[in-house]
N, C-alpha and C positions, 0 to 999 in steps of 0.2 A: 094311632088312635083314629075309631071311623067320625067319620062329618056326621053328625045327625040333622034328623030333619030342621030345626031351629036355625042351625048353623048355616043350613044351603039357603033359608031365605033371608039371610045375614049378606050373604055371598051376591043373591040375589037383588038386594035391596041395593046395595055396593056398585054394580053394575047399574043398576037404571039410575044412579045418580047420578055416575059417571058418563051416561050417554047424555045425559041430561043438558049435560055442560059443552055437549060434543053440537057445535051451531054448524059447521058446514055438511053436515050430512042430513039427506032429506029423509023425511018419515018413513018411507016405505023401505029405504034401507038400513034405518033402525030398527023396525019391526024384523027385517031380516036377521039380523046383529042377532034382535034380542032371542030369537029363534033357537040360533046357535050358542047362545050363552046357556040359555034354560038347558038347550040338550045335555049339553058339557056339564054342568053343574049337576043336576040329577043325573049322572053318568055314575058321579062318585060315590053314592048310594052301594052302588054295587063293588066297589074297591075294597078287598077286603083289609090293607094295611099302606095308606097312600101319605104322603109325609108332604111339608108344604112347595120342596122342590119336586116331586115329583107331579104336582099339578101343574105348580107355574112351566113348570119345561112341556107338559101335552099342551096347556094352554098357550103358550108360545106357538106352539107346532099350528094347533085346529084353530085359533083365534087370532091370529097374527095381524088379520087386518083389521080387527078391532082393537086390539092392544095397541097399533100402531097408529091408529087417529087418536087415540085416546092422550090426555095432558099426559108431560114427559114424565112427572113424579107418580104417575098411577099405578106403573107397577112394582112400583118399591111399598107403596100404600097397599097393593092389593096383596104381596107378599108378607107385610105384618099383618095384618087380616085373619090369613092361613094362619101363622105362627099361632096368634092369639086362639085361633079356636082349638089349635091341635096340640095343645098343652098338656102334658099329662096332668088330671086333675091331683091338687096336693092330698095325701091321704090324712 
């Protein structure tokens, strides 16, 4: 199922919360951070059939250093996240 627009500023919202809480790192390399989160996230727009492991593993790859300052349970939270939006809706 694709991510729609709603769901990436769900995505989006998730992240700056998350950096939010992130105190050793200074502004301007969170404005970097967020740079790279926004490109990634609007990336998936154009994914025509992307499932939630198939993000968290490029997000691993292109986001590694954000993932990794980020608290230890973030990406288990950002993985039900995915889950949650990529649900097939019930008919």
């Amino acid at each position: 199922m694709r991510l729609k627009e709603p769901d990436l500023l769900e995505i989006s919202k998730w992240f700056e919360t998350a950096l939010g809480r992130m105190s050793r790192v200074d502004r301007q390399k969170k404005m970097r951070m967020r740079r790279k989160i926004r490109d990634e996230i609007y990336l998936l727009l154009t994914w025509e059939r992307p499932t939630p492991s198939m993000i968290l593993n490029r997000w691993e790859e292109r986001l590694s250093d954000i993932l990794k300052a980020l608290p230890h349970d973030s990406k288990d939270e950002l993985l039900k996240l995915l889950l949650k939006k990529m649900q097939m809706p019930k008919a």
